[in-house]
N, C-alpha and C positions, 0 to 999 in steps of 0.2 A: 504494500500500500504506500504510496507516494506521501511524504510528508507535508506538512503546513508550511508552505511560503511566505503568505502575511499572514500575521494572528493581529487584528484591531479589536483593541479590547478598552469597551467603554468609552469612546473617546466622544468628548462633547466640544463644540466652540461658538463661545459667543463674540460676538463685535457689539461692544458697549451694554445694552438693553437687550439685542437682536440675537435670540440661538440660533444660532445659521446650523449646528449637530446637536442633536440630543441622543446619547448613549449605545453607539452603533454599536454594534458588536457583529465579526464579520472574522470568518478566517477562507483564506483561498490556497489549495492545496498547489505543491509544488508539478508546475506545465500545464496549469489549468487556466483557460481563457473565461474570466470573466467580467462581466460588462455594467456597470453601474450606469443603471437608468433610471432619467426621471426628468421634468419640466424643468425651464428654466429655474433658475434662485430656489431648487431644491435640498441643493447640500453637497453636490456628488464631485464638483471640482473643486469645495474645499475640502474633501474628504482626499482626495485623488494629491492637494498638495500637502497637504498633512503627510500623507505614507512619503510624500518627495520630501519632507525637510523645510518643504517652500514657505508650509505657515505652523505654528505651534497649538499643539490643543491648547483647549481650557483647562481638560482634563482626560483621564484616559492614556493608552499607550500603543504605540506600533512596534512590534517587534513583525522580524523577518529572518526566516531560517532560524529560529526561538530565541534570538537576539535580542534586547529591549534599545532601540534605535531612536527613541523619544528624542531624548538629548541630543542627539548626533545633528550635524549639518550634513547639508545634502551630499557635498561631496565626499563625506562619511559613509553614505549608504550604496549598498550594492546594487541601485535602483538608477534607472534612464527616463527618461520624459521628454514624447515627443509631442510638439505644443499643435492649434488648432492649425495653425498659416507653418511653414518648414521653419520659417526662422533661420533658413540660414548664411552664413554670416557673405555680404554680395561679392566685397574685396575675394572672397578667395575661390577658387576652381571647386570644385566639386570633390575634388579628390582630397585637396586638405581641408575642404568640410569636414567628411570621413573621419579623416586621421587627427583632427584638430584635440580631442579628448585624449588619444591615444599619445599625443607629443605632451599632452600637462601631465601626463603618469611617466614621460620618459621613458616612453617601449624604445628600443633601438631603431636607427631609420630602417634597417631592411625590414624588420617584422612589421613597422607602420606599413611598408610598402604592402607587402604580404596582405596584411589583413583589410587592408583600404578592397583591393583588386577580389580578394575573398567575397565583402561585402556588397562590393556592386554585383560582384555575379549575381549573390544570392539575390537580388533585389533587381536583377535582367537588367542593368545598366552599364556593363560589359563598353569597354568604349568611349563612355561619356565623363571619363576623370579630368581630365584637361577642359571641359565646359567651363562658363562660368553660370549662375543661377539663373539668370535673364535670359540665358537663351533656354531653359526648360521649361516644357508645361506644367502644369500644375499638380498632375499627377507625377510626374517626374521627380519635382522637387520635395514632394510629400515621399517619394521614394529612398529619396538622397538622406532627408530625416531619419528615418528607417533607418537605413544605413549606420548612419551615424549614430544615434542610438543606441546600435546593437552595438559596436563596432569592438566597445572594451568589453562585451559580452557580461553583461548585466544580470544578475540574478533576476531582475525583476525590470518588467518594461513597463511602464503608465504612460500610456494615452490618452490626450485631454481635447476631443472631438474631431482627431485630426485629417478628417476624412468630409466635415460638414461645408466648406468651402469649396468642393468638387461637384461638378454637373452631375444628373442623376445616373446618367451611362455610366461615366470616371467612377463616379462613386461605388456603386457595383461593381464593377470591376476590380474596384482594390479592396472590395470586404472580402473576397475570396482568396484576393493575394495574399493579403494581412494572415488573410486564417491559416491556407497552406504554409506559410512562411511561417507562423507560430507555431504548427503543428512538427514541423522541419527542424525545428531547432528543438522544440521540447522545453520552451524558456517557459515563465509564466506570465501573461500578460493582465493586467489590470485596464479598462477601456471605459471611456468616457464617453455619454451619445447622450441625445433627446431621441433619435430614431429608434422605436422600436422595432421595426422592421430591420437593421441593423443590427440591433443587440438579439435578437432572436436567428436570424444569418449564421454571425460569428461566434454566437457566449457556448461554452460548456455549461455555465450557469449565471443566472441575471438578478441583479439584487435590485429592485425598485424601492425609489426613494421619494417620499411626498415629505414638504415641511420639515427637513432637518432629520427625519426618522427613514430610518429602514423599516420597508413594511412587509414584502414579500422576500424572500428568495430561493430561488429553485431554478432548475434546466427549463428550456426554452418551452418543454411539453408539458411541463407542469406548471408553470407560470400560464401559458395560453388557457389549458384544459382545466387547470381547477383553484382561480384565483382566491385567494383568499380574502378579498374585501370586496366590494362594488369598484372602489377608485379602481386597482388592478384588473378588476373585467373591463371597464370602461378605458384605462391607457391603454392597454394592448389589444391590439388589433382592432374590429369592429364588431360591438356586442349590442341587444337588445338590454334595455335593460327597463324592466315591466315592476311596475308595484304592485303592492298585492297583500295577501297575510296565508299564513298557512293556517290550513284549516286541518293536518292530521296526516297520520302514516299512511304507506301507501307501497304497493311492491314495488323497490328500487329506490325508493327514497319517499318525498310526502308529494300530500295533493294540493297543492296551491292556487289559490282564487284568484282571478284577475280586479282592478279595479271593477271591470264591467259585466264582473260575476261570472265569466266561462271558468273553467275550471280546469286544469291542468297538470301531469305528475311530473316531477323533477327529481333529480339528486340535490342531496342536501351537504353543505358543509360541516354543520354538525348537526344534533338536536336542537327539535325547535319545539315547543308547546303551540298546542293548537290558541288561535289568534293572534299568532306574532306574526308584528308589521315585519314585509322582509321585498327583498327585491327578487326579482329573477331572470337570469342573465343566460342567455343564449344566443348563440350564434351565426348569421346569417345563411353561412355558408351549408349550417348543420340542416337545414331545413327542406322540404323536398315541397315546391307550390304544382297544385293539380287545377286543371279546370273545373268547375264546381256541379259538373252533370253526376247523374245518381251512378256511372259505372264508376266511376273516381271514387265516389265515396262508398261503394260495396267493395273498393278494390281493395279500402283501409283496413274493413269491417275486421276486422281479425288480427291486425298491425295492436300488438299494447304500447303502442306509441299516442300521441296527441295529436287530434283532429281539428281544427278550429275554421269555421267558414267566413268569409270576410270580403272586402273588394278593391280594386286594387285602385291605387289612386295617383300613383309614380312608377314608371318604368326604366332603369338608368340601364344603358349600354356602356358594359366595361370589359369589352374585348371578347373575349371565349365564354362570358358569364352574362347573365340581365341580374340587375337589383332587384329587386319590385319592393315599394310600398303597399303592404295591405293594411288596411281601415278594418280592424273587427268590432268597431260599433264602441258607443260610449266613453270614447275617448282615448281609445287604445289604438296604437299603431304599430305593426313591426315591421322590418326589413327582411327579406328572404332573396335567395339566390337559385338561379336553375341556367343550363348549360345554354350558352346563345340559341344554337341552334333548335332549345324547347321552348325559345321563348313566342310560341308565335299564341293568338290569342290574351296576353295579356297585358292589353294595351287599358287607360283609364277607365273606370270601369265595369269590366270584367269580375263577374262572380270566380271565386278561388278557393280554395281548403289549402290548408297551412298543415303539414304534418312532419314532426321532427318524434324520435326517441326519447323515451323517459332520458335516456344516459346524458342527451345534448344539452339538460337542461341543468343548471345551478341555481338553486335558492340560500341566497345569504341575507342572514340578519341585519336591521338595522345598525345593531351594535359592531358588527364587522366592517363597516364604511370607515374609511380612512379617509 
């Protein structure tokens, strides 16, 4: 079993009045990629300079490899940071970019050479040492960073969005590079984003951060498939999210009310007593919409999944998929998904049945909201 790379333990910080951390607690195993997510002015880039040395807790401690590194300055820690823009420095070529951390530890020049030439490989820039920063695109110098970064081969790599100034192709493109290339070396990376579609891409596991707190964390399929608060269904990815109360147990989990009284069975987060207010969080994708003639609806008859009949009131075209808005009456709307090519008949209008799996469905408490 691979050991603990960072161990953050308690660490809180405030700026005057303002908790920017309150009491993280977070250990990330040694080659493990993961991704500290959450909205802006959440916590997670001063969380991410903290483990750098960059800012000091209030309280609390980072150790690394079981080290206690609190105290240490940056250049003390076995840790690299590569920032949002490359940073790097214009005056010099590309190649003593590279090498530039490697000359302030005083590696010999042929080993700089060495590893300078090492790290462009690894980073497909084979060629481009003699550039200066101006003539590379964006991706390129995001590369060069990389590079450099790795270059005195860091126990620990922290990235702080370095990929969110790139066009949505570029950017693509180098979540996958990022990942192979981490996967390659075996380092352990630490990754800053607001994108979750990004941190679910590249993480081994994704910590989500609302208000200075750590609320969830878990791998990408556990974070999607079974959040633990509303806020977390609702950041990631695109969820319904229906009010309601539970009304009781039920095979598979309970049976949940809608505001407009249809009635519906879910998986549950935890126990719930019958009349708790709670939400219910499902997702679009999980859904299967039928045309609303009586063969569709004898074709359910036997399905112990959820039937709900409704009409449709928005149709989005999103490539190989349609959205659809359905209206199931009294104030309740959801989103559903079916393959383009089934989308025919469900233009404004249109009578529909809405049918997903007990399993699709999550009901979380009020008191779970984050």
């Amino acid at each position: 079993m691979k050991g603990v790379a960072i161990g953050i333990a308690g660490i809180e910080k405030s700026f005057g009045s303002f908790r920017a951390l309150d009491t993280i607690e977070l250990s990330v195993k040694a080659g493990e990629f993961v991704s500290l997510l959450g909205a802006s002015g959440c916590g997670k880039t001063t969380l991410l300079r903290i483990i750098a040395g960059l800012e000091r807790p209030s309280g609390g401690r980072i150790l690394i490899d079981g080290r206690d590194v609190t105290p240490d300055a940056p250049e003390k820690r076995p840790t690299s940071l590569v920032f949002q823009r490359g940073a790097l420095f214009p005056h010099m070529s590309v190649r003593e970019n590279v090498g530039y951390s490697l000359k302030l530890r005083r590696w010999p020049r042929q080993r700089i050479a060495d590893q300078v030439d090492r790290m462009l490989s690894l980073v497909r820039l084979d060629g481009f040492g003699d550039r200066d920063p101006g003539q590379l695109s964006g991706g390129q110098v995001q590369r060069v960073a990389l590079a450099r970064a790795l270059a005195f081969e860091p126990g620990v790599l922290l990235l702080d969005e370095p990929l969110s100034a790139l066009d949505l192709k570029l950017r693509q493109e180098m979540q996958l590079e990022l990942r192979s290339l981490q996967k390659a070396l075996g380092s352990t990376f630490v990754f800053v984003t607001h994108d979750q579609t990004e941190a679910l891409v590249m993480s081994d596991r994704i910590a989500i951060m609302n208000g200075g707190r750590l609320v969830q964390c878990g791998t990408p399929q556990e974070i999607y498939r079974r959040p633990s608060s509303v806020f977390v269904a609702d950041f990631i990815g695109q969820a319904n999210l229906l009010a309601g109360e539970v009304r009781g147990p039920a095979p598979g989990g309970v049976r949940f009310r809608l505001k407009n009284g249809m009635e519906v069975s879910a998986r549950a987060a935890r126990q719930h007593a019958a009349g708790t207010a709670a939400t219910l969080s499902v997702r679009p994708e999980s859904m299967d919409i039928l045309n609303g003639g009586e063969e569709n609806r004898n074709a359910q008859s036997a399905d112990p999944g959820n039937s709900l009949s409704g009409i449709v009131r928005e149709a989005v075209f999103l490539g190989p998929r349609m959205r659809v808005l359905v209206d199931l009456g009294g104030g309740v709307q959801l989103w559903a998904e079916r393959r383009e090519e089934e989308g025919q008949g469900l233009s404004p209008g249109a009578q529909v049945i809405v049918h997903w799996p007990v399993s699709a469905g999550l009901v979380l408490s009020e008191g779970e909201t984050s």
